[in-house]
C-alpha positions in Angstrom: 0.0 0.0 0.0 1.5 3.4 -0.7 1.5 5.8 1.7 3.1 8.7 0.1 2.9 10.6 -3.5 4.2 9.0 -6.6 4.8 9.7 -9.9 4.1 7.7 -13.2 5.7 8.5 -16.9 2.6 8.4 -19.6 2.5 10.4 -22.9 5.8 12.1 -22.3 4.7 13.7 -19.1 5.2 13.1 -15.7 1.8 12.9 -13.3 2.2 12.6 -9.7 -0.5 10.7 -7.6 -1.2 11.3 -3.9 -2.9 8.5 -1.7 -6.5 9.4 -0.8 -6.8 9.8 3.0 -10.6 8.9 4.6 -11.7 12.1 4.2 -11.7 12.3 0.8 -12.6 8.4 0.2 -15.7 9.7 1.9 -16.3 12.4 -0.2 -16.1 10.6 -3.5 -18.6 8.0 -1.6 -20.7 10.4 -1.4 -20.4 11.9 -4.3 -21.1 8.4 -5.9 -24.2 8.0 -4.1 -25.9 11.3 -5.0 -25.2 9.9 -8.4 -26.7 6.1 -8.4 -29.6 8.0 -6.1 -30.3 10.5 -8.8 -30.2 8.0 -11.7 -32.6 5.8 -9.2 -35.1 8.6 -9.3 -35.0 8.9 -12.7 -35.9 5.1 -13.1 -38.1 5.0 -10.9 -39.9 8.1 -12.5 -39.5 6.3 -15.9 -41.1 2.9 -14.7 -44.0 5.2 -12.8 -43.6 4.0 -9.5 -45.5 5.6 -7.0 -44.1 7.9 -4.5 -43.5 5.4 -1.5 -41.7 3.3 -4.3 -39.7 5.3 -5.9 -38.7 7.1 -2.5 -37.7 3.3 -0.9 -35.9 2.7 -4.2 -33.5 5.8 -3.8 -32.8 5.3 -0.5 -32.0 1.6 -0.7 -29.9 2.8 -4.2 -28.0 5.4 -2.2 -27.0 3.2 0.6 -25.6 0.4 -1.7 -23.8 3.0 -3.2 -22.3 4.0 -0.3 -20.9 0.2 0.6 -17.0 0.7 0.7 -16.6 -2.0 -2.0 -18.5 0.6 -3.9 -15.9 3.1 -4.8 -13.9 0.5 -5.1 -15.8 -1.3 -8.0 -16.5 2.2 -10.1 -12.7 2.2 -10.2 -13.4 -0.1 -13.1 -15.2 2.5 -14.9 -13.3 5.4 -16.8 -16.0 7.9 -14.9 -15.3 6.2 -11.9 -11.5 6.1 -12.1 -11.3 9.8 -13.0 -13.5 10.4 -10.2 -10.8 9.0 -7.7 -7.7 10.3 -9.9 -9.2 14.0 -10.0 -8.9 13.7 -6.2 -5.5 12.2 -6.0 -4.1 14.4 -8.5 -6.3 17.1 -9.9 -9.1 17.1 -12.2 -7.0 18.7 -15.2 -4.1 16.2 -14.9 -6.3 13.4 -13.8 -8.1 13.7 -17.9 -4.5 13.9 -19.2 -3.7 10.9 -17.8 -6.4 9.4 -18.9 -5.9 10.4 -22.5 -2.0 8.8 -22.6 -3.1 5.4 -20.8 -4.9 2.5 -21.7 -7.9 1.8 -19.2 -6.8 -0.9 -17.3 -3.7 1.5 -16.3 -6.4 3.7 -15.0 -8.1 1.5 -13.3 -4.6 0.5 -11.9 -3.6 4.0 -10.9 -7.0 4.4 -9.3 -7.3 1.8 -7.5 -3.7 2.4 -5.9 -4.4 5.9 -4.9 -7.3 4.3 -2.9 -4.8 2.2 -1.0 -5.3 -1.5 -2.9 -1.5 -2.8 -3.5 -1.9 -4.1 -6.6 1.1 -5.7 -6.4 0.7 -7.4 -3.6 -2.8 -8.6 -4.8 -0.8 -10.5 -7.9 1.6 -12.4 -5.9 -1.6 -13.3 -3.6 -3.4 -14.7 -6.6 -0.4 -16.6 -8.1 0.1 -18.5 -5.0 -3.4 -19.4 -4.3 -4.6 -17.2 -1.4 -6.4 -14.7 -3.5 
């Protein structure tokens, strides 16, 4: 797991990545469940649920979304991965960085800056335990 700032080489520049700290993984949490709640309500309006069912349908979508696993899994979205990247390292670089990778590095670099040694995770699965 990282614990301080790092830099990676991609299209000729140099971006440098800072670890999220709680604070912030709570923020993008939150951000991600106004999201998936919003989208519910829009459903739910599409469908034409009534108001007691659409309400009980945003609230249970907005608390899956706030699981911890959550953020975790949108990492493997590009909106998902610039969501966590704009924190660790700005939104301006975070869209350059995403222009000189492939997606699976930005799922990578994501998914690092939200403390998941991916490294670590490999030699887990090539041995069995993971």
């Amino acid at each position: 797991m990282r614990t301080g700032a790092w830099e990676v080489e991609a299209g000729g520049r140099s971006f440098r990545f800072k670890p999220l700290k709680v604070r912030e993984r709570m923020r993008l949490a939150e951000q991600l469940a106004d999201e998936r709640a919003k989208q519910a309500a829009t459903d739910a309006k599409l469908v034409g649920m009534s108001v007691s069912q659409s309400a009980e349908h945003v609230a249970d979508e907005r608390r899956k979304a706030m699981g911890a696993q959550q953020i975790l899994l949108d990492c493997y979205t590009i909106k998902g991965a610039l969501r966590v990247l704009a924190e660790s390292c700005g939104g301006e670089d975070a869209i350059a960085y995403a222009d000189a990778v492939e997606p699976a590095q930005l799922t990578g670099t994501a998914l690092e800056a939200l403390g998941i040694d991916l490294e670590e995770r490999a030699k887990e699965s090539s041995q069995g335990n993971g």
